[in-house]
C-alpha positions in Angstrom: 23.5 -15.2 16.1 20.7 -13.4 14.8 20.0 -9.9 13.8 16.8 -8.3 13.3 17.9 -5.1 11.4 14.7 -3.6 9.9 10.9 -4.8 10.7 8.4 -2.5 9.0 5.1 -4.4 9.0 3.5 -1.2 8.8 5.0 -0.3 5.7 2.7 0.8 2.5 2.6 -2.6 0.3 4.1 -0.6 -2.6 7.2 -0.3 -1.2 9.9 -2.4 -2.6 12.0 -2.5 0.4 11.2 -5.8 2.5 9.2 -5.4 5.6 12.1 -7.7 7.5 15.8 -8.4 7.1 17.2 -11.2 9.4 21.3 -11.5 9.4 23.4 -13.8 11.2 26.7 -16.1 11.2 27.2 -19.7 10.6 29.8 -20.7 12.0 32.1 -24.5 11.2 30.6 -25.4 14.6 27.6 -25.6 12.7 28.6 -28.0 10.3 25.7 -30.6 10.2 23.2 -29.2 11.7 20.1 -27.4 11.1 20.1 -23.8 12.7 16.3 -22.0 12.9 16.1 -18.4 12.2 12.4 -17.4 13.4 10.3 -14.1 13.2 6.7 -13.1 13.5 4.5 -12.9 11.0 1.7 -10.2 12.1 -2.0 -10.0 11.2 -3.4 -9.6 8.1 -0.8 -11.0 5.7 -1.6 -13.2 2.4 1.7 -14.4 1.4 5.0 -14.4 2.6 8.2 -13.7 -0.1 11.8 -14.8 1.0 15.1 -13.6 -0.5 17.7 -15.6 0.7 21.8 -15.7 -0.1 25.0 -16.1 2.2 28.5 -15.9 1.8 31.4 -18.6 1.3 30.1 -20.4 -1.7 33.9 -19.9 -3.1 34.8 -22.0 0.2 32.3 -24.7 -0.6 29.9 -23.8 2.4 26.4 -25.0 1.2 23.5 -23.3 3.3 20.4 -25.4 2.3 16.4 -24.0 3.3 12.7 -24.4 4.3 10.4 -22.9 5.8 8.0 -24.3 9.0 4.9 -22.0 10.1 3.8 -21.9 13.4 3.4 -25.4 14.2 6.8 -26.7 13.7 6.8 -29.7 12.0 3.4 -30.9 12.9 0.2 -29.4 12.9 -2.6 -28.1 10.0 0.0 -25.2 9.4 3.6 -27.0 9.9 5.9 -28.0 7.4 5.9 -25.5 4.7 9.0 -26.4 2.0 12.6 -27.4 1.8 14.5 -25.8 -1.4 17.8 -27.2 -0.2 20.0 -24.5 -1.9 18.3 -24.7 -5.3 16.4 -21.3 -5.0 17.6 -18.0 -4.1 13.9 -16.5 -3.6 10.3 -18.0 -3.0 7.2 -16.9 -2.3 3.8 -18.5 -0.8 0.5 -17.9 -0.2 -2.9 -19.4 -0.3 -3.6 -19.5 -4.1 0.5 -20.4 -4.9 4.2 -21.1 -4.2 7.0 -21.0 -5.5 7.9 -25.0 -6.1 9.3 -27.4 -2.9 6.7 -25.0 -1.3 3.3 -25.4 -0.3 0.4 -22.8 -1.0 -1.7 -22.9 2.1 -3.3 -20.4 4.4 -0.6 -17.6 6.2 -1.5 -17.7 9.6 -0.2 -15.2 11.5 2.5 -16.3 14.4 6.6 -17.2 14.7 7.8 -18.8 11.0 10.8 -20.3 11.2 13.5 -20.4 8.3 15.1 -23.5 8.9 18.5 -23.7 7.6 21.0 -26.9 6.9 24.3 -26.8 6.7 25.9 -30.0 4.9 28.7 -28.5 4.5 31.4 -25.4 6.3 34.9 -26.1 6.5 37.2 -25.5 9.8 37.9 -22.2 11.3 35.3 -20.5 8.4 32.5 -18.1 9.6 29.9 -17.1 6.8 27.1 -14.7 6.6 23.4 -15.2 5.7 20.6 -12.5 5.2 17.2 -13.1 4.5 14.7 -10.1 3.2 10.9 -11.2 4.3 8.1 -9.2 2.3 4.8 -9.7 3.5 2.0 -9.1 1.2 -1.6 -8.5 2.1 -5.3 -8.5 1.2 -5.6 -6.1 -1.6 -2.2 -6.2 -3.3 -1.4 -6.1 -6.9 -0.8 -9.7 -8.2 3.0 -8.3 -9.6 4.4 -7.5 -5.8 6.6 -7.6 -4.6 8.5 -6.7 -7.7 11.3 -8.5 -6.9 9.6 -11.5 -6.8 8.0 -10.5 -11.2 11.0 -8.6 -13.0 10.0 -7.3 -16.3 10.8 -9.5 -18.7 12.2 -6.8 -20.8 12.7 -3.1 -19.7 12.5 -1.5 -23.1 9.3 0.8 -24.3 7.6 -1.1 -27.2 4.4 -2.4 -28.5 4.3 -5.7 -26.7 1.6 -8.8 -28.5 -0.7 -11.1 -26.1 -3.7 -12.7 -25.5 -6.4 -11.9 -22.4 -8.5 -14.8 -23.0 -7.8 -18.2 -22.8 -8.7 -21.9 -20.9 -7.2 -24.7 -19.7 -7.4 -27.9 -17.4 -8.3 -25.3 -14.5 -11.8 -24.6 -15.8 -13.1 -25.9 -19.1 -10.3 -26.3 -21.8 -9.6 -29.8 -22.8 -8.2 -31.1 -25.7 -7.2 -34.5 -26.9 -4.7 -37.1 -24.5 -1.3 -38.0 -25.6 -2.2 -41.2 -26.9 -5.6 -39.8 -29.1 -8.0 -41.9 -27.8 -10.2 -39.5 -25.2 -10.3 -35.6 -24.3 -8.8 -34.7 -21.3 -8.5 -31.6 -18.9 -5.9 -29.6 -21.4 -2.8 -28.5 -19.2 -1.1 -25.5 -19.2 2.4 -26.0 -20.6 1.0 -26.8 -24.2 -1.3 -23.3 -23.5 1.9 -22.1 -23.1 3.9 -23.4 -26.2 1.1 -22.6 -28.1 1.4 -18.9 -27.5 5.3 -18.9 -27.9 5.0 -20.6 -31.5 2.3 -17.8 -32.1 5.0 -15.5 -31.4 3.4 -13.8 -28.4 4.7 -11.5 -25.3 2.2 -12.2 -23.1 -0.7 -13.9 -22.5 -3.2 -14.0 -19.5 -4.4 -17.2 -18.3 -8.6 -16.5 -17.4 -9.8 -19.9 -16.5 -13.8 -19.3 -15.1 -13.6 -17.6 -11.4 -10.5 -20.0 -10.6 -7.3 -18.7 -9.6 -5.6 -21.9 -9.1 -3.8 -21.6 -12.3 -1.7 -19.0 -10.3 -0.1 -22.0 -8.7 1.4 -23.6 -12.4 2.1 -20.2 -13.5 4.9 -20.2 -10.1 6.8 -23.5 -11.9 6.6 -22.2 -15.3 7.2 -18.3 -15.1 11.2 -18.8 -14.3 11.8 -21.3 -17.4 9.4 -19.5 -20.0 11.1 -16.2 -19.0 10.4 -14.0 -23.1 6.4 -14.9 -22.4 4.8 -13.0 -19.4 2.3 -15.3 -17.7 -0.6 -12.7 -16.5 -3.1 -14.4 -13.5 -6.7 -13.5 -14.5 -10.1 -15.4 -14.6 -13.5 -14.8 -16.4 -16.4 -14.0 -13.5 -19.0 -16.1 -15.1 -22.3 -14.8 -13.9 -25.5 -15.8 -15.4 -25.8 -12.0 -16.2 -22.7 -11.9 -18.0 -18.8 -13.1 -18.4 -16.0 -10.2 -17.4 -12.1 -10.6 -17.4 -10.3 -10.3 -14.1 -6.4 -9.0 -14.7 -4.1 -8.1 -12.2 -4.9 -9.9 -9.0 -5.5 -14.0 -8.2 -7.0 -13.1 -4.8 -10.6 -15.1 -4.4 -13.4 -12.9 -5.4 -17.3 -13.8 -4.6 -18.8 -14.2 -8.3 -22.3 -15.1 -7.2 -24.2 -11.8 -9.0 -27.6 -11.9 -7.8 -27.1 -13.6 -4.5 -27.1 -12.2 -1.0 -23.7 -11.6 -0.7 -23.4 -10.4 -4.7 -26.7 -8.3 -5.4 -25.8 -6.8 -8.6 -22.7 -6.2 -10.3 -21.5 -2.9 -9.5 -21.3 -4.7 -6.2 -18.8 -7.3 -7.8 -17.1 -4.3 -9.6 -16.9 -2.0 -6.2 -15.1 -5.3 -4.9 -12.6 -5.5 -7.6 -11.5 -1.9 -7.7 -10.4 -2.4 -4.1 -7.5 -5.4 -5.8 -6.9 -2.9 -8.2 -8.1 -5.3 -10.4 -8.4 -4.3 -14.2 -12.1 -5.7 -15.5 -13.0 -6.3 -19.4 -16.6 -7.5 -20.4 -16.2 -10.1 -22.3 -18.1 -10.9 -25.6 -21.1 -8.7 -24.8 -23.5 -9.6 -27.6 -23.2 -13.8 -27.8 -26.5 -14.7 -26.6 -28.3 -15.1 -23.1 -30.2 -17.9 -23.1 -29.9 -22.1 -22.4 -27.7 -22.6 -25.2 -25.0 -20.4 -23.7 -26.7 -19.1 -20.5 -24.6 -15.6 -19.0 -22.6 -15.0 -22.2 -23.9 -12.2 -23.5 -23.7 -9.4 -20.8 -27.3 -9.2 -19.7 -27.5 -7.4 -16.1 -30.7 -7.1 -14.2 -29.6 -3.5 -12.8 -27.9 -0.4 -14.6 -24.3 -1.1 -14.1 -21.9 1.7 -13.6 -19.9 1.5 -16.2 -17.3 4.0 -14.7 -16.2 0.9 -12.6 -15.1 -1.0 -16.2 -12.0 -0.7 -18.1 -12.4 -2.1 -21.4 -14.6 -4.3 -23.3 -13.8 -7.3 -25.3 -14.6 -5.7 -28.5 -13.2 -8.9 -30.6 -13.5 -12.5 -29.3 -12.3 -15.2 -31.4 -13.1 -14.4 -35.3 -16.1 -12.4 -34.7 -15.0 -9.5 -36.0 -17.2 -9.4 -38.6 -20.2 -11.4 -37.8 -23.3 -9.9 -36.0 -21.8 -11.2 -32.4 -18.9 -9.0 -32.6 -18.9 -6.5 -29.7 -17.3 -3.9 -31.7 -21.1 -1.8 -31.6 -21.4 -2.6 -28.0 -17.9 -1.1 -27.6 -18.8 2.3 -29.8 -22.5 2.7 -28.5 -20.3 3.4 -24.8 -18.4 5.3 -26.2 -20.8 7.8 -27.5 -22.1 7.8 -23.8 -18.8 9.5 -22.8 -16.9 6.4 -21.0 -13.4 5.8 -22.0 -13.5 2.2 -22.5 -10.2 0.4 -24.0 -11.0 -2.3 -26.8 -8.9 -5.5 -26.5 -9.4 -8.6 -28.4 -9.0 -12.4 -27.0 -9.3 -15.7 -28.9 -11.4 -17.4 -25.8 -9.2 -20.8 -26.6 -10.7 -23.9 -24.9 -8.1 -26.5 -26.8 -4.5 -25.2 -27.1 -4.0 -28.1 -29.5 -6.2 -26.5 -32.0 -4.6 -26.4 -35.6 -4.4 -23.6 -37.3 -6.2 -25.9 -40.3 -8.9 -26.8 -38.5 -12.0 -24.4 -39.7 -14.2 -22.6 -37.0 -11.5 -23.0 -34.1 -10.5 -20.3 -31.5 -7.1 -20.1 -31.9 -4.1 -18.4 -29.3 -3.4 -15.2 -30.6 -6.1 -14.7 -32.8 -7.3 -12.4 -31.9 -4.3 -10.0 -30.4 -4.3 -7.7 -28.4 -1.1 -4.9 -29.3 -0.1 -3.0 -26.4 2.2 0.0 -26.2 3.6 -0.6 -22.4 6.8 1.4 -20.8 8.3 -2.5 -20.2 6.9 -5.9 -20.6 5.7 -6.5 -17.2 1.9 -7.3 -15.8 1.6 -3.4 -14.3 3.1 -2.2 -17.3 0.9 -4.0 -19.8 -2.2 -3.4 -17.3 -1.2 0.3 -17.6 -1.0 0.0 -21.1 -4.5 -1.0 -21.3 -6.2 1.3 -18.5 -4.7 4.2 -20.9 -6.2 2.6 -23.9 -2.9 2.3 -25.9 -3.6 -0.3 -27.6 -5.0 -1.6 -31.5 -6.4 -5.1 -32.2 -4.8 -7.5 -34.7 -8.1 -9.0 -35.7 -5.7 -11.9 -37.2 -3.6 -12.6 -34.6 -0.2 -11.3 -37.5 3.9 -10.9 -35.8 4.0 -7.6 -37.9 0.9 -5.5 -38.4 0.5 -2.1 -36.8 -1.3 0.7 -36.3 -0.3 4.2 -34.5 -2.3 6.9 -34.6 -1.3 10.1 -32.7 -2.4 13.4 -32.5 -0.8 17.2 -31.7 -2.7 20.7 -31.2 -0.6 23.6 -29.9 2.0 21.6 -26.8 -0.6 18.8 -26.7 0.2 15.2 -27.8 -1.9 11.6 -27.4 -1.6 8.6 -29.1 -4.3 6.4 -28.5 -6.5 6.2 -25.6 -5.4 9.7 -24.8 -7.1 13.0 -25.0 -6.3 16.6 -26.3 -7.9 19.7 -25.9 -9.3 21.6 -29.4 -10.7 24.4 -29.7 -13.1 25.7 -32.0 -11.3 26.9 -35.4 -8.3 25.0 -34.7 -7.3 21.6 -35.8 -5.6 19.0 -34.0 -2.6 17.5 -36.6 -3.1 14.0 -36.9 -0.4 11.5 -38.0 -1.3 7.4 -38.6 1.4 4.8 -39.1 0.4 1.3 -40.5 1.9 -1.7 -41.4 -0.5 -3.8 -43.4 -0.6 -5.8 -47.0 -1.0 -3.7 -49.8 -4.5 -2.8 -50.8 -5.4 -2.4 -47.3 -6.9 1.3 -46.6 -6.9 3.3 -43.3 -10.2 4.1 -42.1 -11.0 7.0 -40.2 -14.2 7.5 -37.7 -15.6 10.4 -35.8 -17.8 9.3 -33.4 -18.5 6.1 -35.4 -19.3 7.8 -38.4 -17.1 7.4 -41.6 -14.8 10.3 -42.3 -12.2 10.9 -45.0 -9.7 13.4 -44.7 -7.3 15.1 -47.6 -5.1 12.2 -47.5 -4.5 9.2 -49.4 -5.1 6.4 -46.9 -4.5 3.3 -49.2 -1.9 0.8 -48.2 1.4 0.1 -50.5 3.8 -0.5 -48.2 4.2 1.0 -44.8 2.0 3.9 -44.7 2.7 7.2 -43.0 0.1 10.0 -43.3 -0.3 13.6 -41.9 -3.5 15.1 -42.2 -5.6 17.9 -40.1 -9.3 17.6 -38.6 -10.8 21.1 -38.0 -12.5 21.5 -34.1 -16.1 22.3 -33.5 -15.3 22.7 -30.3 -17.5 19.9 -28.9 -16.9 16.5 -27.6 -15.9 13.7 -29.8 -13.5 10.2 -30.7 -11.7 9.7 -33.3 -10.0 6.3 -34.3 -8.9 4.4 -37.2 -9.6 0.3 -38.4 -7.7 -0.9 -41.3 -9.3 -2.5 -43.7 -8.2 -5.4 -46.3 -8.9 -5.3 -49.8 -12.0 -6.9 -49.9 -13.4 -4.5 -46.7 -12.5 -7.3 -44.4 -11.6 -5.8 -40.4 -7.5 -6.1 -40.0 -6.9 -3.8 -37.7 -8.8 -2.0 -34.6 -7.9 1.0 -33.5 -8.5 2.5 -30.0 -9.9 6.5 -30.4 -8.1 9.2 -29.1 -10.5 11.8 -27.7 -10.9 15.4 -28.0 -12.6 18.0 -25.5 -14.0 15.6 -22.9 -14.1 16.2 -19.3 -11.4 15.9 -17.3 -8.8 12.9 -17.6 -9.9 9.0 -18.1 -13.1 8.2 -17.0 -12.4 4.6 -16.6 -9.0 4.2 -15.1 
């Protein structure tokens, strides 16, 4: 009955293909019963990912599933799910599954798909295949692919937030009835974001992953917002964003195990893991002990992606880490700026003073699709601005051309000295907003009008010294006030990104 057409355990865990695909009959002999398929899951394998369908559903045949792991029925590792015919695909692992499955240690062994058959009429013969992925240690939190579609496969400038809280670390907000706080849950984390008019948002509860497991039930039914898995490593040297992987990862900087945290950062690089420091300049001391990013040891900074440059509404007060941002900068690292709102109550009114709200700020990313390696590689390349007020419609492009050369943001162009690089900046903003323009940090104004009436679009030219330097834009409101934040585009550094 069963056909073992293609086992590839071997295969490179980027490859869509599965690793296994089981065939076979049922047959109206079979009507009634329960008919196991098993095959062997090898070493080394996190989470298993089933893609399951069969033929005669115009005949009525209903081929109902679950899954038991090596123990059968019995055992620390037996019973592992029934979907009856409800889901098509599921996955499982040890931080999540797919609902009517149970996360829980993959050990490897002989699985067994167990299928039921309620129903195949007389004299009818139907076909079943199964494709089996196996994931492993060091995968990227969006594989197998088929398992996380984009949610839309069109280019655009895609809106989200990469800092948030819920019931899985220390976001609360007030019960149903009003009368206590309560550990906040993560549907109205959810909603919240989708009234803000978001694309995505990642959910970074402190060093816990097990928000992964909500974000299996509620990824299928909130299919226009991309759920992202990420955590904040909260060390008492410093808070960092974790995006693109809800593998466990030891946070204890200082200990035995964690000396320091280039040894936190060396370990994160190997998920392929995307790391953002967060607020760098709140302070480090008992009244918020770790928050501002206070390491014991020089950290190699080549091991960091971006740095939360706006947190919450700090983008103008003394806390903001806008300076931090720009002082690495300076130093030669290609750091992206993003923005989160750190939201610890997704119940928070926008009319409540002094709150952190969802989507304020956001984070604007120009990504290929909205997916989680698209958006990820959106930020590595630093094409992204920060909507300091969280707006559906404010924008920001700033792009550059010298000779067959072209960047937008986050990407670099080659100048050389005597020759300009032909800059163009795009912004949607209110009127009497102006564009402003730095070099290296530093204020400059070039022969163009830069004030906002209505969607702006300017050309102007900035002559080459030949040296090493960034160049990026903020938009400003009326009264000076940050609206925009603009990632640099960079001009004569060494070799490609620094920090990818």
């Amino acid at each position: 009955m069963l056909l073992l057409l293609c086992l590839a355990c071997t295969a490179h865990a980027y490859d869509s293909k599965p690793d296994l695909v089981l065939k076979g009959d049922i047959h109206s002999s079979d009507n009634h019963t329960y008919h196991p398929v098993s095959f062997t899951v090898p070493p080394n394998v996190n989470r298993i990912t089933v893609q399951f369908d069969y033929t005669g559903r115009d005949q009525r045949t209903t081929i109902d599933l679950g899954l038991l792991g090596p123990d059968g029925f019995h055992g620390q590792d037996g019973f592992r799910g029934w979907s009856g015919g409800s889901k098509k695909i599921f996955t499982l692992s040890a931080t999540d599954a797919t609902p009517s499955f149970l996360p829980g240690v993959i050990r490897p062994g002989r699985w067994t798909l167990l299928l039921g058959i309620p129903n195949i009429r007389p004299n009818i013969t139907a076909q079943y295949t199964a494709n089996i992925w196996f994931g492993h240690p060091g995968d990227p939190a969006w594989l197998p692919e088929v398992l996380n579609p984009p949610l839309r496969r069109e280019a655009g400038w895609y809106r989200g937030d990469l800092h948030m809280h819920g019931a899985h670390s220390d976001g609360s907000c007030v019960s149903q009835s009003g009368s206590q706080r309560v550990p906040c849950p993560l549907f109205l984390t959810i909603d919240a974001a989708i009234q803000r008019g978001l694309d995505f948002i990642a959910l970074s509860d402190h060093n816990s992953v097990s928000q992964a497991n909500d974000m299996r039930e509620l990824q299928p039914y909130f299919n226009r917002l991309l759920l992202m898995p990420a955590r904040e490593l909260t060390t008492f040297y410093g808070h960092a964003n974790l995006f693109g992987t809800d593998e466990p990862v030891d946070f204890r900087v200082g200990s035995t195990a964690v000396p320091d945290w280039n040894a936190l950062l060396r370990e994160v690089a190997k998920l392929h893991g995307l790391i953002s420091i967060n607020h760098p300049i709140r302070p480090d001391d008992e009244t918020c002990m770790g928050c501002g990013w206070a390491p014991e040891k020089p950290v190699d900074m080549h091991l960091v992606q971006a740095i939360e440059a706006v947190n919450g509404i700090d983008a103008m007060l003394p806390d903001t880490g806008i300076p931090f941002w720009q002082h690495l900068l300076d130093q030669g690292y290609r750091l992206t700026a993003v923005g989160g709102s750190d939201n610890h109550d997704a119940k928070l009114s926008l009319t409540q003073p002094g709150g952190a709200f969802i989507g304020i700020p956001t984070t604007v990313v120009h990504a290929s699709e909205l997916s989680m390696p698209a958006i990820l590689a959106g930020i590595r390349a630093g094409h992204v601005f920060i909507d300091v007020a969280g707006t559906r419609d404010r924008m920001l492009e700033l792009t550059a051309s010298a000779g067959q050369q072209n960047a937008e943001m986050g990407d670099a162009l080659i100048v050389s000295t005597g020759e300009s690089a032909h800059f163009t900046v795009k912004v949607s903003a209110p009127d009497g907003a102006r564009v402003e323009m730095l070099v290296d940090g530093k204020p400059w104004q070039p022969n163009a009008d830069l004030a906002v009436h209505g969607p702006l679009n300017r050309l102007f030219d900035w002559p080459s010294d030949g040296k090493r330097h960034w160049i990026r834009a903020n938009v400003r409101g009326a009264a000076g006030e940050l609206l925009l934040v603009g990632n640099p585009i960079y001009v004569n550094v060494d070799g490609g990104r620094a920090n990818g």
